[in-house]
N, C-alpha and C positions, 0 to 999 in steps of 0.2 A: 534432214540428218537425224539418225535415231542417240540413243544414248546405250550404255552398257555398261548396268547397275552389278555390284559386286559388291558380298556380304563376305567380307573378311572375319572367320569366327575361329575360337579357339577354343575347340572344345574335341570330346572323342578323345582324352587322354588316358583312360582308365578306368577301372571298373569304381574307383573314386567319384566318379561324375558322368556314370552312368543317369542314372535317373533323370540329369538336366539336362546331358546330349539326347536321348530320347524325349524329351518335350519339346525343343529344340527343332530336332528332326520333323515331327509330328506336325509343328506350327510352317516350317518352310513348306513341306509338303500342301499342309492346307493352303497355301498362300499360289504355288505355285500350279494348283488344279484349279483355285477361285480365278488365275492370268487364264487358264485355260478356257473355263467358260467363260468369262468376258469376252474372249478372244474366240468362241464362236458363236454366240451372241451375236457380235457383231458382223462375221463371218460364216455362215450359217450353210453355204457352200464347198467348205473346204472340204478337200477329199477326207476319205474313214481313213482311220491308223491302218486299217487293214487290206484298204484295197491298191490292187496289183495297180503297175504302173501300165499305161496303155501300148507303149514300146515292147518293155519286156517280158508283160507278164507277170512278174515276179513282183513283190510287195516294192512299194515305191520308197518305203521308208526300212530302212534294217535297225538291229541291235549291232550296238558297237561299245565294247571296254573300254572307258577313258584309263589313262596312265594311273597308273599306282603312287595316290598321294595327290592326284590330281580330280577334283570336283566341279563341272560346271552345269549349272542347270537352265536347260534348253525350257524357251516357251513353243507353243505349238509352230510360230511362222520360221524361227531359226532354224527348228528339227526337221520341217518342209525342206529349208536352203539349202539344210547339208545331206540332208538323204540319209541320217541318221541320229541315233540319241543313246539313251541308256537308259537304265528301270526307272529311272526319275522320273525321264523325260516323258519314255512311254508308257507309264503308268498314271501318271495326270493326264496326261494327253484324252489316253482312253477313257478312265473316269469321267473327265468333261466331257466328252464322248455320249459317253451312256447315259449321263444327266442331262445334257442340254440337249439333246438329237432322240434318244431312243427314251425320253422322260421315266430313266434307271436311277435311281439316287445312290450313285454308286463313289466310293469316297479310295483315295490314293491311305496307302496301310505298308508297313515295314514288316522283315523278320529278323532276327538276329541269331547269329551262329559262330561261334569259337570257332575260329582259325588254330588248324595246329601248327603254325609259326609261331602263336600267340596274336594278342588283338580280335577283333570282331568283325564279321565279312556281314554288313546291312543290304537285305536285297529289296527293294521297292514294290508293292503288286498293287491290284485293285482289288477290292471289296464291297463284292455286291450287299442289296440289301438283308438275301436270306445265308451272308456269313461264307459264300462259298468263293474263293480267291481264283483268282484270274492272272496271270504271267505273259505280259506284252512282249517283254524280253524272248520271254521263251519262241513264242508264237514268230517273233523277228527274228531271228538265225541263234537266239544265246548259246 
């Protein structure tokens, strides 16, 4: 029976607390690409983020928008379960990817951009080593 670990945080209220949501951010991120190469590592077989499923053809994993207000972060074998994720997801994913498989030392990186509701819309990428960003999202149906 596995477990299903859940970081209750409260933060993201304002440009108040900017600076600690973005370290914040930064540190989950690292944590959740470091699950990623442990996770193939030890798995070293798993399929690429990017390759087609053998049935359809089509990429075996997609991009999908969780709910507004709603945050969960996928490790690589849950994102497999469900046949999808979000930038988080596939943004570490790939990172581990590229470091542990294609020995890329390539690291999960945010952007930030003003929403004109108000608030901040945070999009997830990877970042290689020579700076040039990469959009898993994009690449999966975003």
């Amino acid at each position: 029976m596995g477990f299903r670990i859940t970081f209750d945080l409260d933060l993201f209220k304002g440009p108040q607390e900017a600076e600690l949501s973005h370290k914040v951010l930064q540190v989950m991120l690292d944590a959740l690409y470091t699950i990623d190469c442990l996770y193939l590592q030890d798995n070293p077989t798993t399929p690429r983020i990017y390759s087609p499923s053998l049935v359809t053809r089509r990429p075996r994993i997609r991009y999908e928008r969780e709910d507004e207000g709603r945050e969960l972060w996928q490790d690589i074998p849950t994102t497999l379960a469900l046949g999808q994720g979000d930038c988080e997801d596939l943004a570490c994913w790939r990172a581990a990817e590229l470091t542990m498989l294609d020995k890329i030392p390539a690291k999960p990186t945010f952007t930030v951009k003003p929403r004109a509701s108000g608030g901040m819309l945070y999009h997830i990428l990877v970042k290689h080593p020579d700076g040039t960003l990469e959009d898993p999202s994009r690449k999966l149906g975003m």
